[in-house]
PATI-550134 format. One line per 2 residues: number of its first residue (from 1); their letters; for each residue x, y, z of C-alpha. Coordinates in steps of 0.1 Angstrom, whole numbers, padded with zeros to 4 digits, always signed. Layout:
NUM = A = X,Y,Z  ...
***
This chain:
1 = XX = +0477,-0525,+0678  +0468,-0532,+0714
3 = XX = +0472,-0496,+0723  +0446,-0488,+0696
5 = XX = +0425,-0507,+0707  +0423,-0493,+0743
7 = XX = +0417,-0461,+0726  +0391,-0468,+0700
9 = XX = +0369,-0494,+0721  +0354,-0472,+0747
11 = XX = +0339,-0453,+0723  +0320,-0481,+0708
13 = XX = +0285,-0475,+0707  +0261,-0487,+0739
15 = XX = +0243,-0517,+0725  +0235,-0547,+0746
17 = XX = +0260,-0574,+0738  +0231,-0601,+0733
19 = XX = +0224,-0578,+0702  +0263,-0588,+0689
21 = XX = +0255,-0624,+0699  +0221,-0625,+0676
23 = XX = +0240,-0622,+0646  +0259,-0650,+0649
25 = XX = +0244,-0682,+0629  +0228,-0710,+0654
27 = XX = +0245,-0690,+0685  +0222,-0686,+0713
29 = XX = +0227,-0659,+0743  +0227,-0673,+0780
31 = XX = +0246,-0653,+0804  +0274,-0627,+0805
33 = XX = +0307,-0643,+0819  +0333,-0616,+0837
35 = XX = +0334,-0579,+0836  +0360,-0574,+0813
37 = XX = +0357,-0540,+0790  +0384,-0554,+0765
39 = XX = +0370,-0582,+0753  +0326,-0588,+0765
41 = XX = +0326,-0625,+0776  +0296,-0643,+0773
43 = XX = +0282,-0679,+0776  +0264,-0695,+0745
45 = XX = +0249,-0723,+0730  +0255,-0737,+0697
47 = XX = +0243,-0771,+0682  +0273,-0783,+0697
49 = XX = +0267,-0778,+0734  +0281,-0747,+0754
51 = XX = +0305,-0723,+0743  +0319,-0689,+0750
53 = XX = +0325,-0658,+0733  +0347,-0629,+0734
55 = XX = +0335,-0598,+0718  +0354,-0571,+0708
57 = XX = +0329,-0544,+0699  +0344,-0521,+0672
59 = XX = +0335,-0481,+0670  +0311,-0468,+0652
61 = XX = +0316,-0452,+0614  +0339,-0422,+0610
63 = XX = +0342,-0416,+0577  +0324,-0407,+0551
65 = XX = +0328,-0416,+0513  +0322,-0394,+0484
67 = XX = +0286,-0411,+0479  +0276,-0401,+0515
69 = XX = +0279,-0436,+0528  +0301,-0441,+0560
71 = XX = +0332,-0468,+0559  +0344,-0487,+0587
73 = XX = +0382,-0474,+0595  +0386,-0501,+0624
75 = XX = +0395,-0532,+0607  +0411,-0566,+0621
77 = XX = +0422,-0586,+0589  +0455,-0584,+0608
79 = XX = +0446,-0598,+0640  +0423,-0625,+0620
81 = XX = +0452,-0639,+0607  +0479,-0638,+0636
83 = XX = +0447,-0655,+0653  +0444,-0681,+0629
85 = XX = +0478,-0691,+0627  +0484,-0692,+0663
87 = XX = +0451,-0716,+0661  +0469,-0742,+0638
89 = XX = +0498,-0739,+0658  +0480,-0745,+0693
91 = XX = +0464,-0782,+0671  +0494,-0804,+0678
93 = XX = +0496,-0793,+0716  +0484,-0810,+0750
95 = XX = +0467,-0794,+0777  +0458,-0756,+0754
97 = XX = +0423,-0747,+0742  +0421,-0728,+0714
99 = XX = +0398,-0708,+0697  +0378,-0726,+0675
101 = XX = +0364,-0698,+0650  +0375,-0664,+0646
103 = XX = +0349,-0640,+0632  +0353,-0607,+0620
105 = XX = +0319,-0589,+0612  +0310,-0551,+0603
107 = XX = +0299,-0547,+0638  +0326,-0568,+0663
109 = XX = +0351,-0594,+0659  +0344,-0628,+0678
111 = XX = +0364,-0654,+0695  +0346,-0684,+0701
113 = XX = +0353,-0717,+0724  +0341,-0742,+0743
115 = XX = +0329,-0739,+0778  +0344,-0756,+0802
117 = XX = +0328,-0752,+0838  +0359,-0747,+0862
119 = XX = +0388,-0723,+0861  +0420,-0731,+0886
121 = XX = +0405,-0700,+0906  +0372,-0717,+0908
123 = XX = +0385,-0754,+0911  +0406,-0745,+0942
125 = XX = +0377,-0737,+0965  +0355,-0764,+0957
127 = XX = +0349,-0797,+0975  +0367,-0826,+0973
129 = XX = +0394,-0801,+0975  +0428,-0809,+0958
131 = XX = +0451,-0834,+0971  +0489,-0825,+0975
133 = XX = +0494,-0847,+0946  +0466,-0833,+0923
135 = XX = +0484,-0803,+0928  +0516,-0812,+0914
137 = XX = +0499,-0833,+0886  +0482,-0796,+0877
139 = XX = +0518,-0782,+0880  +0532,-0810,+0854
141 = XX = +0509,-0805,+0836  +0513,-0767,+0829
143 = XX = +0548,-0769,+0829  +0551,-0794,+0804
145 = XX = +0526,-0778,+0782  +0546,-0744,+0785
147 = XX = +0576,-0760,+0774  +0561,-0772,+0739
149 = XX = +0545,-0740,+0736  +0580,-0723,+0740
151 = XX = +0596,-0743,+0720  +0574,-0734,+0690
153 = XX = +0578,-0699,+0697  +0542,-0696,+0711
155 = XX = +0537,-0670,+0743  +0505,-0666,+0765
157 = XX = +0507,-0630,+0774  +0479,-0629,+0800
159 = XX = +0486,-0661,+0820  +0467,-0661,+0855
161 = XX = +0445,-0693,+0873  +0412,-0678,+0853
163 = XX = +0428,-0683,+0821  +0436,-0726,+0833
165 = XX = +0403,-0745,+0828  +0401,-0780,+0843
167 = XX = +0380,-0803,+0834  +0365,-0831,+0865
169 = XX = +0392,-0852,+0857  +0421,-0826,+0867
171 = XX = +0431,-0825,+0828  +0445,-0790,+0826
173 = XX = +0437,-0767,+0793  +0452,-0737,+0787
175 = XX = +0429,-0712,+0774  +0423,-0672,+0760
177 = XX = +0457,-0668,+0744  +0463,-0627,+0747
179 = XX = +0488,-0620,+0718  +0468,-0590,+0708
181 = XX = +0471,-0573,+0742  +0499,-0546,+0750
183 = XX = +0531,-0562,+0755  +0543,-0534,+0776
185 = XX = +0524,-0508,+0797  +0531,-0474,+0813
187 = XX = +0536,-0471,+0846  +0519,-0444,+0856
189 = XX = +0484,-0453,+0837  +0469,-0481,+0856
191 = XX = +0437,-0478,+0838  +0453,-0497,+0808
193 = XX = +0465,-0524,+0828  +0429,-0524,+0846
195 = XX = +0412,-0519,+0805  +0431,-0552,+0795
197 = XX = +0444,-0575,+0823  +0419,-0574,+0856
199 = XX = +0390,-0591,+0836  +0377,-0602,+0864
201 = XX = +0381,-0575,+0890  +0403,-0593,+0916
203 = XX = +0433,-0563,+0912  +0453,-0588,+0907
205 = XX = +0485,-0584,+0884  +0505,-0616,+0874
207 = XX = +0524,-0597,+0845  +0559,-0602,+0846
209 = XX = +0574,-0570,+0859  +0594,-0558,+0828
211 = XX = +0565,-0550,+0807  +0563,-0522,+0830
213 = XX = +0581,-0492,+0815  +0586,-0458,+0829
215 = XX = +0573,-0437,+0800  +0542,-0417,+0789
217 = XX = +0514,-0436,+0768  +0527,-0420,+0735
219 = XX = +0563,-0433,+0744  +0549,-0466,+0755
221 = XX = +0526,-0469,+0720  +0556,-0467,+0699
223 = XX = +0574,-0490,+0722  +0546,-0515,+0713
225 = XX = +0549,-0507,+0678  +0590,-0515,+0679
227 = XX = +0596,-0538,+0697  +0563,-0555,+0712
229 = XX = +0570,-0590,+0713  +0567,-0614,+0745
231 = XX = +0588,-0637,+0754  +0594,-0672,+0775
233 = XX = +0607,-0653,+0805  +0575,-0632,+0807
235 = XX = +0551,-0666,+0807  +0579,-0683,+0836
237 = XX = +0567,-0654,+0856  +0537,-0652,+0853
239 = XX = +0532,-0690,+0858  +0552,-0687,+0891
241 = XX = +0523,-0667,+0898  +0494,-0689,+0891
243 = XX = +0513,-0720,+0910  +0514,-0696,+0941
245 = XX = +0479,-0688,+0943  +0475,-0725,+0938
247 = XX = +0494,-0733,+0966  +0482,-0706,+0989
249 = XX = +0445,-0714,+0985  +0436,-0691,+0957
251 = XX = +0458,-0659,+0976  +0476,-0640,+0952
253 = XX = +0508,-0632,+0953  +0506,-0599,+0936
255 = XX = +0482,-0570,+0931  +0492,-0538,+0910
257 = XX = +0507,-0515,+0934  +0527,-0543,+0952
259 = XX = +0543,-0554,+0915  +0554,-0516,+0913
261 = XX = +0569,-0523,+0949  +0583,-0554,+0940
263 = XX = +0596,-0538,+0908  +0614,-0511,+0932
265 = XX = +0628,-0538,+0958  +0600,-0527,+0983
267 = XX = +0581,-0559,+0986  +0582,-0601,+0981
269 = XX = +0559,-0623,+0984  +0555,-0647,+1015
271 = XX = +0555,-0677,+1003  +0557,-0693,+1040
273 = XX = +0528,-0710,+1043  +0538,-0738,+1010
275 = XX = +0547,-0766,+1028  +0568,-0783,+1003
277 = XX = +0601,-0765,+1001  +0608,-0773,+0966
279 = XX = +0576,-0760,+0954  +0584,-0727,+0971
281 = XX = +0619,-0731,+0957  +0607,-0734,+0924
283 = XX = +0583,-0702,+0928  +0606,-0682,+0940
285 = XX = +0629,-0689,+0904  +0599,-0686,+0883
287 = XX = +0594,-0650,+0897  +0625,-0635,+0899
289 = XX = +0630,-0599,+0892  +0656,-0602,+0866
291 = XX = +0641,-0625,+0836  +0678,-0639,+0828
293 = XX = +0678,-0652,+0866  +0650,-0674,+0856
295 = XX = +0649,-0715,+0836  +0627,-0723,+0809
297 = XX = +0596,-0747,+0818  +0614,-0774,+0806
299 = XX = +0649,-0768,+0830  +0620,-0770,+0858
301 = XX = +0608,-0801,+0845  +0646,-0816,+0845
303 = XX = +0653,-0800,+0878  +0626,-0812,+0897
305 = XX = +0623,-0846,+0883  +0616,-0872,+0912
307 = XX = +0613,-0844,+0937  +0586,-0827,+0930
309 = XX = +0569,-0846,+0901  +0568,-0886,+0900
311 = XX = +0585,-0904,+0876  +0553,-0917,+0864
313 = XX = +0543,-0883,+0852  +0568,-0889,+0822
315 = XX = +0570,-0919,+0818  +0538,-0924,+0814
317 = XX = +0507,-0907,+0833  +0509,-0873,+0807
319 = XX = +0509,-0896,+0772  +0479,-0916,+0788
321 = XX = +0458,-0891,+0799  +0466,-0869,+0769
323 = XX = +0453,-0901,+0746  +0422,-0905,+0766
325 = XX = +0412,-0868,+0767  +0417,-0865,+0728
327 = XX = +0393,-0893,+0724  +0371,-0880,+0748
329 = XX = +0367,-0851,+0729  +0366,-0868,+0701
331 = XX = +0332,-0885,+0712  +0356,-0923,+0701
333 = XX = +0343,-0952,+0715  +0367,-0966,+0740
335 = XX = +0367,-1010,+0740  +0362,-1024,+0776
337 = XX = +0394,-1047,+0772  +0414,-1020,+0762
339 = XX = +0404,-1000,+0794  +0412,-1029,+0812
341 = XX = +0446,-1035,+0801  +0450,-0994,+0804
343 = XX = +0443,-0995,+0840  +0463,-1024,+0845
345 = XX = +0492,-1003,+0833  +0484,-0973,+0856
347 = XX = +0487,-0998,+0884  +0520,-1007,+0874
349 = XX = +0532,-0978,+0874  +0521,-0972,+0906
351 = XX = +0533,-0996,+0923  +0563,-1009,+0905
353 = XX = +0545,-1039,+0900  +0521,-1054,+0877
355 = XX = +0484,-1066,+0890  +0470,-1102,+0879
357 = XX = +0449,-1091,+0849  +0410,-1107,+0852
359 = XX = +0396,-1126,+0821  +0370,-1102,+0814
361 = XX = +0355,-1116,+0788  +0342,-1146,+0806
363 = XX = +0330,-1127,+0831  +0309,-1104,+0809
365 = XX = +0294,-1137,+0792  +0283,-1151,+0821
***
């Protein structure tokens, strides 16, 4: 399907994408987001705040019935439906956004959102800059949230540090799941890889190398069609990537021509400048060449327990945070005791050691 997509959507007629936008119910236009030609990003706003949409802008009529009228050939019932299932299954998991409607029109099909201000791309530039130990608590955080993913037999596809949103508490959310791209692409046809994958111009390539195949577009296309499914090993990859660039101050590791080097033995990345050996360690397993070479985000998570990460980001840091972002979101109200007691047992663990807990309440009454 991807691969018919790439050939149908450029010839999509030239309407201003605030036209798409204006028929959406109680969806203002505010400013296009990106430069993508797959999928026209935009930011909104909805009664419920800020959100974004994806717009995929379908081709115009091609046929024509026997009363004169034209049909629309291009439809995404299909894609609707892997969509919405992939929605329910996202629910249940920390740290992912999904998208919350799915919209199929006459005109486009839309996936909508909510905006959150900073990518990783964005975050890592901008002052207070990241602590050593925010870093890691990003990595857990990705890690672990890849694991549960993979162990429900959910991919990315399209993983890179645009597509990991923070919000200003560090809380990671992985967003713009990419099921409907290619799974594979041909070599020698770099426009593809440009049409779906460089949304935001950078050249930079952070899919795994083995969905890079040797073949013509028509050989490639049916590839697709067989056997197009993604798998753990490509996600490990291209997360390797993403905790590189964070490590090396938003420097990628890869751009297209140097994955085809890589591919041929002609290039690795320097990962020199990443002070913290097992960090580099751990990149260096995440991207190797052959996909059997490298563990599964949860064997990182073993491996690295109490070397890299704390123990208090599994014990109990994740589960914490995780509760308070839910409620967050969930606009609960959260009692003053409670936070009291909650902080109490951050402190702990800490420090190993529990801190004298203050009788609020007469305080507050005085």
């Amino acid at each position: 399907m991807g691969a018919e997509l790439s050939l149908l959507v450029p010839t999509a007629q030239t309407i201003a994408v605030s036209a798409y936008i204006d028929s959406l119910k109680d969806v203002q236009y505010t400013v296009p987001l990106g430069t993508s030609r797959f999928l026209k990003t935009v930011k909104c706003v909805d009664k419920s705040g800020s959100i974004v949409v994806k717009v995929l802008i379908k081709p115009g009529p091609s046929t024509s019935n026997n009363n004169g009228s034209n049909e629309d050939g291009f439809k995404l019932e299909y894609w609707v439906t892997k969509l919405d299932k992939l929605r329910q299954g996202l629910i249940s998991i920390p740290n992912v956004l999904p998208f919350e409607s799915i919209i199929d029109s006459q005109r486009a099909g839309y996936l909508i959102r909510p905006y959150v201000r900073y990518n990783l791309y964005d975050r890592v530039s901008v002052r207070p800059f990241l602590e050593p130990i925010e870093k890691k608590w990003i990595v857990y955080q990705l890690l672990s949230s890849m694991a549960k993913l993979h162990a429900k037999g959910i991919y990315h596809g399209d993983l890179k540090t645009e597509n990991v949103l923070l919000t200003s508490w560090n809380w990671c959310l992985i967003s713009d799941f990419a099921i409907f791209k290619p799974v594979f692409l041909p070599e020698g046809n770099p426009s593809l890889f440009s049409f779906y994958f460089d949304s935001s111009q950078r050249h930079v390539c952070y899919v795994a190398p083995e969905r890079f195949v040797a073949s013509d577009d028509a050989e490639v296309e049916e590839l697709n069609k067989a056997n197009g499914e993604l798998n753990w090993q490509m996600d490990i990859f291209s997360l390797g990537c993403v905790i590189a660039e964070l490590y090396l101050e938003s420097l990628p590791i890869f751009t297209l021509p140097q994955m085809f080097k890589f591919k041929r033995g002609e290039y690795y990345p320097n990962l020199d400048a990443i002070d913290d050996l097992n960090i580099s360690k751990m990149i260096q397993s995440m991207i190797s060449l052959k996909a059997d070479d490298r563990l599964t985000a949860k064997e990182y998570l073993t491996r690295y327990r109490k070397t890299i990460f704390p123990d208090y980001f599994y014990t109990f840091l994740h589960t914490y945070m995780n509760n308070i972002s839910g409620s967050i979101t969930e606009s609960e109200s959260v009692n003053q005791f409670t936070c009291f007691n909650d902080t109490n047992e951050v402190r702990h663990a800490w420090n190993g050691r529990p801190y004298a807990k203050i009788n609020f309440s007469s305080i507050l009454t005085k």
